[in-house]
C-alpha positions in Angstrom: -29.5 -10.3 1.6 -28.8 -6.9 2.3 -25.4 -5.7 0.9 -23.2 -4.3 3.1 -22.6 0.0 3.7 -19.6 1.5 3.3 -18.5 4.2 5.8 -15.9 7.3 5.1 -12.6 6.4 5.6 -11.5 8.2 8.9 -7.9 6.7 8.5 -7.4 8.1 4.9 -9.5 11.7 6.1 -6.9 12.0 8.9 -4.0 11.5 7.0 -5.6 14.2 3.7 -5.9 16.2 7.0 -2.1 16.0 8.3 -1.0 16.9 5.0 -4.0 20.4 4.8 -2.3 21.0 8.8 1.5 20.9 7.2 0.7 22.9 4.2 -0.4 25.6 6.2 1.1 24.7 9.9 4.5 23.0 9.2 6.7 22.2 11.8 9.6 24.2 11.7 12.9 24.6 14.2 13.0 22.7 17.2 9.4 21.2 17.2 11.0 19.6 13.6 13.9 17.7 15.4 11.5 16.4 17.8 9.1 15.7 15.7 11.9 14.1 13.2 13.2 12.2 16.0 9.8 10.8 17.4 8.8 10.0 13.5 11.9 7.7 13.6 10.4 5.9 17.1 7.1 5.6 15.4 8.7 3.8 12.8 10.4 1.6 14.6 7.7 0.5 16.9 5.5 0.8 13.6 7.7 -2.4 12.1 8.2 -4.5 15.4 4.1 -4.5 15.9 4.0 -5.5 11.6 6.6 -8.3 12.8 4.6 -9.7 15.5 1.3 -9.4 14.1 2.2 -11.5 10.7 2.2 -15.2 11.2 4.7 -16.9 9.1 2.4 -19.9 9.1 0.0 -17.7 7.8 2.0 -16.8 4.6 2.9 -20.5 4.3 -0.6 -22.5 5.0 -1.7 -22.0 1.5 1.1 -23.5 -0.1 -1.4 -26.0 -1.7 -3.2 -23.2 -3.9 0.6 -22.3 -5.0 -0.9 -21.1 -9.1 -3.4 -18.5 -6.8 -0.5 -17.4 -4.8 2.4 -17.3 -7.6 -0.4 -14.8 -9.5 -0.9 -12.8 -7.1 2.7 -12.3 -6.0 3.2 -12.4 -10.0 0.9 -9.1 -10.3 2.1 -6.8 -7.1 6.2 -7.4 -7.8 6.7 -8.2 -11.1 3.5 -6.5 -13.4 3.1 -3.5 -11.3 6.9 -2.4 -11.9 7.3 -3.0 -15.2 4.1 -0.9 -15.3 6.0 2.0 -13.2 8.8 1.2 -15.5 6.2 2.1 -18.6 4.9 5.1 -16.4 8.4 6.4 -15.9 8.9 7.0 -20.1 5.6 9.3 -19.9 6.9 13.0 -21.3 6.6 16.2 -19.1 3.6 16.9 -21.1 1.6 13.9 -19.6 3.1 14.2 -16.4 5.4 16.7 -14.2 8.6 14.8 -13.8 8.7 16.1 -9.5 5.2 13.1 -9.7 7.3 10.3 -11.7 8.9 8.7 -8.8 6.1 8.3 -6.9 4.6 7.0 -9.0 6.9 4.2 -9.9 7.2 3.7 -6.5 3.3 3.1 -5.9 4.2 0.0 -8.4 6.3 -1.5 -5.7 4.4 -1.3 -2.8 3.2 -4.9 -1.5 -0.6 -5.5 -1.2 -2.7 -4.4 1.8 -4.3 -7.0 4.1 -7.1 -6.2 5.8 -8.9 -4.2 3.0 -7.8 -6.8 0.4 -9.6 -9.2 2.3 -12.7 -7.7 3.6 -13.3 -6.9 -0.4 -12.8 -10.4 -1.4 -15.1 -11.5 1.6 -17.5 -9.1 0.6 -17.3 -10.0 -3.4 -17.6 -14.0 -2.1 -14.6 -14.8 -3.5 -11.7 -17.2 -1.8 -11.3 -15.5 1.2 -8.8 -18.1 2.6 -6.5 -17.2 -0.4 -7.0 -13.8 0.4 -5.2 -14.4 3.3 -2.6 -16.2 2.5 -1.5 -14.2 -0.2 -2.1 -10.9 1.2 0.2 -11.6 4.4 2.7 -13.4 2.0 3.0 -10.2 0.0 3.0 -7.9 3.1 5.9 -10.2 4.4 7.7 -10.4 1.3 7.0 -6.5 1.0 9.9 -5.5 3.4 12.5 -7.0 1.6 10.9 -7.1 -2.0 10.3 -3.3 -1.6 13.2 -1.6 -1.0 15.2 -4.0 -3.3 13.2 -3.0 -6.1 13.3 0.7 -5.5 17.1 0.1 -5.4 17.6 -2.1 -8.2 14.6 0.0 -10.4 14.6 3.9 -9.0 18.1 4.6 -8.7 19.0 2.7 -12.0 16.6 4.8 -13.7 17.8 8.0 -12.3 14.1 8.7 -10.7 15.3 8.5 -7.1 18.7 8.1 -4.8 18.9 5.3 -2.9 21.9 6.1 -1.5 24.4 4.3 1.6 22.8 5.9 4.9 19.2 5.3 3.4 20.1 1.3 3.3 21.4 1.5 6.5 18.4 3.1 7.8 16.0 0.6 6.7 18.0 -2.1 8.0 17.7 0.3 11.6 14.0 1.3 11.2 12.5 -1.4 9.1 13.9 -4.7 8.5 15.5 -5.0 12.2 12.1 -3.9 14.2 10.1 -6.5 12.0 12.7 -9.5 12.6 12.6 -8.2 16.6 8.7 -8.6 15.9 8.4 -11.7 14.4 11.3 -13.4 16.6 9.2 -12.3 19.7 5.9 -13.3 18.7 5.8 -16.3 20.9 6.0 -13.3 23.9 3.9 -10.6 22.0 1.4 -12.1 18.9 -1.5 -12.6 21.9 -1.6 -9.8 23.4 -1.0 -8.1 19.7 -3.9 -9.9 18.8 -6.2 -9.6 22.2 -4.9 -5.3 22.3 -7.0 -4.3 18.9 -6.3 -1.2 19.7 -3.0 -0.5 19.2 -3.8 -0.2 15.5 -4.8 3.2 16.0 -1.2 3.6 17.4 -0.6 2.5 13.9 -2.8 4.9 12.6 -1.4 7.3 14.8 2.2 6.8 13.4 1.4 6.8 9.7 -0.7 10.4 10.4 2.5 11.5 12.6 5.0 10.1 9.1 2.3 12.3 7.3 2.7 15.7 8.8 6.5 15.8 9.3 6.7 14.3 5.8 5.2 17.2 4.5 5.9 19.5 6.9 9.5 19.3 5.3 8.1 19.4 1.9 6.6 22.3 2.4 9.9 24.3 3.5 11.7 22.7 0.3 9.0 23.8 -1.1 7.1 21.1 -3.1 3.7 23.4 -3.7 5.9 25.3 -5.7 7.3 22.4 -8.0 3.5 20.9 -8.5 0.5 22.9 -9.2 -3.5 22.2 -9.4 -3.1 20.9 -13.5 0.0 18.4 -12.4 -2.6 17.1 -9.6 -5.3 16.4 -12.0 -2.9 14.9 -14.5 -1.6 12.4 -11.1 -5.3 11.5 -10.5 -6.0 10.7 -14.0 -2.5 8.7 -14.1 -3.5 6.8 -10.7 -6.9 5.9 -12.2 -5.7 4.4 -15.9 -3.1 2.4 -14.0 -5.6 1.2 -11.9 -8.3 0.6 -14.2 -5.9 -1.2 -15.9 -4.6 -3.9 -13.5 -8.3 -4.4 -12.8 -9.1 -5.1 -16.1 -5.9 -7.8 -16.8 -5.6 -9.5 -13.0 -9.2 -10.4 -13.9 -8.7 -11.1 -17.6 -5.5 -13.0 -16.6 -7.3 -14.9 -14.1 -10.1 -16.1 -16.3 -7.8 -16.8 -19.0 -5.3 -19.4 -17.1 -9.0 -20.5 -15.6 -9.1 -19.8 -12.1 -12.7 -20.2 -10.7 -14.4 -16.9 -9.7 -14.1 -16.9 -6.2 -9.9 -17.2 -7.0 -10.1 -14.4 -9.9 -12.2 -12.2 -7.5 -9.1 -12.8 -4.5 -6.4 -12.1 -7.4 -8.1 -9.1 -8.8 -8.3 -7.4 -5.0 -5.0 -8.6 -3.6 -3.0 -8.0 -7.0 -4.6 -4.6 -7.2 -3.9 -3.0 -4.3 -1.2 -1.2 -2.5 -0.3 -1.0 1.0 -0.4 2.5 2.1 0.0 1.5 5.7 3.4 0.3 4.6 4.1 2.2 2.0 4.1 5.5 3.7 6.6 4.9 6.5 9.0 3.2 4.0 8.9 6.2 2.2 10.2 8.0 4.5 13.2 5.7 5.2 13.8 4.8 1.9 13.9 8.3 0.3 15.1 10.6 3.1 17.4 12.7 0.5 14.5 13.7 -1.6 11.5 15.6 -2.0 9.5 13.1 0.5 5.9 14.7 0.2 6.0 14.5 -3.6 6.9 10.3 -3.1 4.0 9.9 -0.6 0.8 12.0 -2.7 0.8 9.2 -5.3 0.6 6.8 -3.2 -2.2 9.0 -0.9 -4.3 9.0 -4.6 -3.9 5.9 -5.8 -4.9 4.6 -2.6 -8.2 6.4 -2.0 -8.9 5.2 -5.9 -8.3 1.9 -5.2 -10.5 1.7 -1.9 -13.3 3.7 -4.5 -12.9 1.2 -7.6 -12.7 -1.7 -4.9 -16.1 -0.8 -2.8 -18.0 -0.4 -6.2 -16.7 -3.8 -7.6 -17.4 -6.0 -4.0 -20.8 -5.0 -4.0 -21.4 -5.7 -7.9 -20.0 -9.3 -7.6 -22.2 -9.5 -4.2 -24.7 -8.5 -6.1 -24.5 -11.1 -8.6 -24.2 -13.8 -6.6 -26.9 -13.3 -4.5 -28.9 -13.2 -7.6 -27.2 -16.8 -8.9 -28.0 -18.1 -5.5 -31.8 -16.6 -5.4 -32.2 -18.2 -9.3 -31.5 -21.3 -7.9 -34.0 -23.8 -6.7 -34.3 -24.7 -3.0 -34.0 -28.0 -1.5 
């Protein structure tokens, strides 16, 4: 069976691209207010299409597998913090304290769904799991998320939190994905039937992207992170990585899940959700340096989509060779 090609990632190119345009372009004066403004529409619309694209059903079908889900869960919002927790205590020598709270807050991002699941279906693992657990965790995401950056980031003194950003993300975030999920019975077929309007989410993220940076660049960030803090982030991104690919899979084995579960809890407790991520960034941490939250996030998750392809087609290829070795009939 031939194993399946992988093609560039237009989606992650566009958004490298938006951050090369603001670096050099960045939008400055009045085209900034507008483009602040329509950032803050994207947003919106961003969440109430999340909302009405999620099935709760979807999250709660599963239910039966509950030790699959419970890892899973387990590994994206309660391992990955107290590994951004670990990160955090890293001295300035290791790593430039501007890149710290990004990173932790890479930790806390829920899993993606669609890649975590075309990897698992690749791999052969439990692709029904996959499912399940990688809309429960996108689900959970927009409330586990922002509670843990508030309970872990401004505890810790990495970030500020502060009043107007929680009342933000109950404007931007959590209201536009209730609206989405309350209208579903209205909007989740033609959602579903319109595949389209995903690159109006793609769109949106690129858009979050360039006015993201774009005000990083007036505050500055270039000058608070240079080509040595960089390749000290990438190396960071790829032992944390390496890492929770080593112990969802060792965890797996060890409380004997069977491999098609191990392979769906190694994807979906690996990855993070830049698709999410990204736009609650920008809600979340509005009074900081918002470019230097995003690039860890931007690294980690063309790693992880990297690590990911090499892995699927590995465990393709070794079951295709079990299957082969065994005899017909």
């Amino acid at each position: 069976m031939a194993l399946p090609k992988f093609k560039p990632d237009y989606f992650l190119l566009a958004i490298v691209a938006a951050a090369l345009t603001a670096t050099f372009l960045p939008a400055a004066g009045i085209g900034a207010v507008v483009l602040s403004w329509a950032t803050k529409v994207a947003i919106f619309c961003l969440f109430f299409l999340y909302g009405a694209r999620l099935h709760p059903r979807e999250a709660l079908a599963g239910l039966t597998h509950w030790r699959l889900h419970l890892m899973i869960l387990t590994c994206t919002f309660v391992v990955f913090p107290v590994v951004g927790l670990l990160i955090a205590q890293l001295p300035a020598q290791v790593i430039s304290p501007s890149l710290i709270p990004g990173l932790v807050y890479v930790t806390l991002c829920p899993s993606t769904v669609q890649s975590s699941i075309n990897f698992t279906s690749i791999a052969r693992g439990n692709v029904a799991g996959a499912i399940v657990s990688a809309s429960a965790s996108n689900l959970l995401g927009v409330f586990l998320t922002p509670l843990l950056a508030i309970a872990l980031m401004n505890t810790s003194g990495q970030a500020n939190v502060g009043f107007d950003s929680i009342l933000d993300l109950m404007g931007q975030i959590l209201l536009p994905f209730i609206l989405g999920q309350l209208s579903r019975r209205w909007t989740a077929d033609f959602v579903a039937k319109h595949k389209k309007l995903k690159l109006f989410d793609q769109a949106s993220i690129v858009m979050v992207v360039y006015s993201a940076f774009s005000e990083g660049v007036r505050e500055g960030i270039w000058h608070m992170v240079g080509l040595t803090d960089i390749a000290a982030l990438i190396g960071v991104c790829l032992v944390m990585l390496v890492f929770m690919l080593w112990l969802t899979w060792w965890g797996a084995r060890r409380l004997h899940f069977n491999r098609g579960d191990a392979i769906a809890i190694q994807f979906c407790g690996t990855k993070k959700s830049l698709a999410t991520g990204l736009p609650m960034a920008t809600v979340l941490f509005a009074s900081s340096p918002i470019g230097l939250i995003m690039l860890p996030l931007m690294v980690f998750h063309q790693a992880q989509l990297m690590a990911c392809s090499w892995l699927a087609t590995r465990y393709a290829r070794q079951a295709n060779a079990v299957a082969a070795a065994q005899p017909e009939g």
